[in-house]
C-alpha positions in Angstrom: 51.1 0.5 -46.1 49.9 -2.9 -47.7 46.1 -3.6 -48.2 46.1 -5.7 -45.1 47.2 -3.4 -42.8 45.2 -0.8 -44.0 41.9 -2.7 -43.6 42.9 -4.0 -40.4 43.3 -0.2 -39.4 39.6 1.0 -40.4 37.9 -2.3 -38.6 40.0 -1.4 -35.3 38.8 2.3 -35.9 35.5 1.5 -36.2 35.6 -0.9 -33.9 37.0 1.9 -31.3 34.4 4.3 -32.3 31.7 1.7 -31.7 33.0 1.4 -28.5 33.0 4.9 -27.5 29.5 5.7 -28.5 28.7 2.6 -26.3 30.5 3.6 -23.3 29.1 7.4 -23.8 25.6 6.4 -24.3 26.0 4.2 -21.2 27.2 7.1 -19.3 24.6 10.0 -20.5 21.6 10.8 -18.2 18.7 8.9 -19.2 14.9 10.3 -19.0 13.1 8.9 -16.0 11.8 9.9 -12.5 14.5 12.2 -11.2 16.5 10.5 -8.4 15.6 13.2 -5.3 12.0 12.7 -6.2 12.5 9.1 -5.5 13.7 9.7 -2.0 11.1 11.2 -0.7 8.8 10.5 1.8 6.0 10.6 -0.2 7.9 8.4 -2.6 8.4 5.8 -0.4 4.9 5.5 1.6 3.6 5.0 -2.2 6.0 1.9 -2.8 5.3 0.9 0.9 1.8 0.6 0.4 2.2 -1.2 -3.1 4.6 -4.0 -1.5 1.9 -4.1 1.5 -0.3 -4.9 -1.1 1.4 -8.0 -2.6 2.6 -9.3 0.8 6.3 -8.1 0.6 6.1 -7.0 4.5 10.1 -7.0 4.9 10.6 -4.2 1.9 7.2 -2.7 2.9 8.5 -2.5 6.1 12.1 -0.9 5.0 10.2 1.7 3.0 8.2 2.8 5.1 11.1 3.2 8.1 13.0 5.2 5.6 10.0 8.0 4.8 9.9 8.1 8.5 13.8 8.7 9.1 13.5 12.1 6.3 10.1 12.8 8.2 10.0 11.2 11.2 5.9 13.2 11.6 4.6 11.6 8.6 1.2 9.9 9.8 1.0 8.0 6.8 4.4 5.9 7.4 3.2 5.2 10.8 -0.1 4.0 9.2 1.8 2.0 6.9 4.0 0.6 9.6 1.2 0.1 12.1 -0.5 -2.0 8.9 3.1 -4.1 8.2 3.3 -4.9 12.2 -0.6 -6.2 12.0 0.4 -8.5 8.9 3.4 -10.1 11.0 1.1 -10.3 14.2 2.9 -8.1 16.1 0.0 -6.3 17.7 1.5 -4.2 20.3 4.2 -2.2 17.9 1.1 -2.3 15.3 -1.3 -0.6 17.6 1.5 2.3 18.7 1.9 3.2 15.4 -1.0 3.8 14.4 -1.8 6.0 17.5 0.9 7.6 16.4 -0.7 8.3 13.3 -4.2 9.2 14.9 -1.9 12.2 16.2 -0.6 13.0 13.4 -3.6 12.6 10.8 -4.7 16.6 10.1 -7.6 16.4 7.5 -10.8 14.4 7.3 -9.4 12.0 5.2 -6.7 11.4 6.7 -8.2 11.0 10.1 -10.8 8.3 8.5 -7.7 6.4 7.0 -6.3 6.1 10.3 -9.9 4.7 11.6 -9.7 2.2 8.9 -6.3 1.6 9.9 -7.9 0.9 13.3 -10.2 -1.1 11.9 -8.1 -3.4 10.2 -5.8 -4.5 13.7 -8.7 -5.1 15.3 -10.1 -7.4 12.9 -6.6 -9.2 12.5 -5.9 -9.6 16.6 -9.4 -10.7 16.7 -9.1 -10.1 20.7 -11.9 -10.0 23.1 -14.5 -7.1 22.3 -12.6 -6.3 18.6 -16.3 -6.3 16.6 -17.3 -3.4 19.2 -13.7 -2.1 18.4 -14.3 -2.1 15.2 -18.2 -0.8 14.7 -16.8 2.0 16.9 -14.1 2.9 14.2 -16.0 2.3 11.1 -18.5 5.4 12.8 -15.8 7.4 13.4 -14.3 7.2 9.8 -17.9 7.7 8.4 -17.8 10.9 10.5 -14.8 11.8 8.6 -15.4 10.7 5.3 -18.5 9.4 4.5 -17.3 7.8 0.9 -14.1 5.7 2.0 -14.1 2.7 0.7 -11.6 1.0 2.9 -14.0 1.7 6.4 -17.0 0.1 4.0 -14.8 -2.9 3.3 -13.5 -3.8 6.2 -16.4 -3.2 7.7 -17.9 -6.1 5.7 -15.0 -8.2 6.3 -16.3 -7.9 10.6 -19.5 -8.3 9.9 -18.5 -12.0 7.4 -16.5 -12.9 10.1 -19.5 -12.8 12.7 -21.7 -14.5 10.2 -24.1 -11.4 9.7 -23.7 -12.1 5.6 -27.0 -9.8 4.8 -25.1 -6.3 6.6 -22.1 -8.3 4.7 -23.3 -8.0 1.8 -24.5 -4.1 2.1 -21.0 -3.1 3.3 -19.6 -4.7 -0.2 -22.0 -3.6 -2.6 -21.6 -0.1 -1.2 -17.6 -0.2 -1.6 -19.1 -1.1 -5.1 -21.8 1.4 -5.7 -18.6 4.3 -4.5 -16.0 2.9 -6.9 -12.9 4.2 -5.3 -11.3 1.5 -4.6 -11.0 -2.0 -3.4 -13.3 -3.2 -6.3 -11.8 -6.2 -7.0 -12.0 -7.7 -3.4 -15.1 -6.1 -2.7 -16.6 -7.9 -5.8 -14.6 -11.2 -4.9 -16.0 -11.0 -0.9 -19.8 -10.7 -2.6 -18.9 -13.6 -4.9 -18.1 -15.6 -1.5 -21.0 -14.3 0.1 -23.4 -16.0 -2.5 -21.5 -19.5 -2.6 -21.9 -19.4 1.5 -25.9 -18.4 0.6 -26.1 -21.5 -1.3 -24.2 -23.8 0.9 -21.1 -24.7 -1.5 
């Protein structure tokens, strides 16, 4: 065997060898959230809320349908789907969903959740009597939980829209003051609040 032939041999063996630790590694299990914990119901309400979040109502939407079709009970899909129908002004599914999730919520917090989840149709429909609707809810989640942030927030989000900025204002700095969540927009509303206060 000339020299050649013989190097041409050991660059197409390595070459194969390269090849095969490519292919293998491509092909071994890699370290990561394990695929039947993604398809859960849990799982999916999580990623629901998230896209609800940014806006993404058609994949929010999709999630939270498929934690309902491997728990068609779960109150917190329904939630989530009652929220996504409010988004895309679809009042009527909205509201059925999240009576469906009244029925289902079985703890305090849950229950609350659900009255925020009220809350938040209400103020989207904006429909004849939907500040009562609302003041209504917002007792009925404090009665459940007196430190959820969402009830306080939205809460201030009514009373801005009726132009009652001082009660506003409480309802903010108190989502503030519990530091659970929805700091950022609570902190943005009072930052809104004081440019209306000063007329700009």
């Amino acid at each position: 065997m000339d020299f050649i032939t013989s190097k041409s041999l050991k660059y197409l063996s390595a070459l194969m060898a390269l090849t095969f630790l490519c292919l293998w590694g491509g092909c071994t299990p890699r370290k990561g959230v394990p695929e039947d914990v993604l398809d859960t119901p849990r799982h999916h309400i999580s990623s629901g809320f998230k896209l609800l979040k940014k806006d993404y109502l058609f994949h929010a939407e999709r999630e939270f349908k498929l934690a309902l079709q491997l728990d068609p009970r779960s109150w917190n899909a329904h939630r989530g789907l009652g929220l996504v129908y409010a988004e895309k002004n679809e009042f009527t599914p909205a509201l059925a969903h999240m009576q469906k999730a009244e029925a289902g919520a079985q703890t305090d917090e849950a229950r609350a959740l659900v009255d925020a989840g009220f809350m938040r149709i209400y103020i989207r429909q904006g429909a004849e009597g939907w500040f009562e609707k609302v003041r209504r809810r917002y007792a009925d989640a404090l009665s459940h939980d007196p430190g959820l942030a969402d009830a306080h927030y939205y809460m201030g989000v009514a009373f801005k829209r009726e132009n009652r900025l001082t009660e506003a204002r409480g309802a903010f700095e108190k989502v503030v003051e519990l530091d659970k969540g929805l700091l950022p927009e609570a902190r943005q509303e009072l930052q809104a609040i004081d440019r209306m206060e000063k007329g700009e």
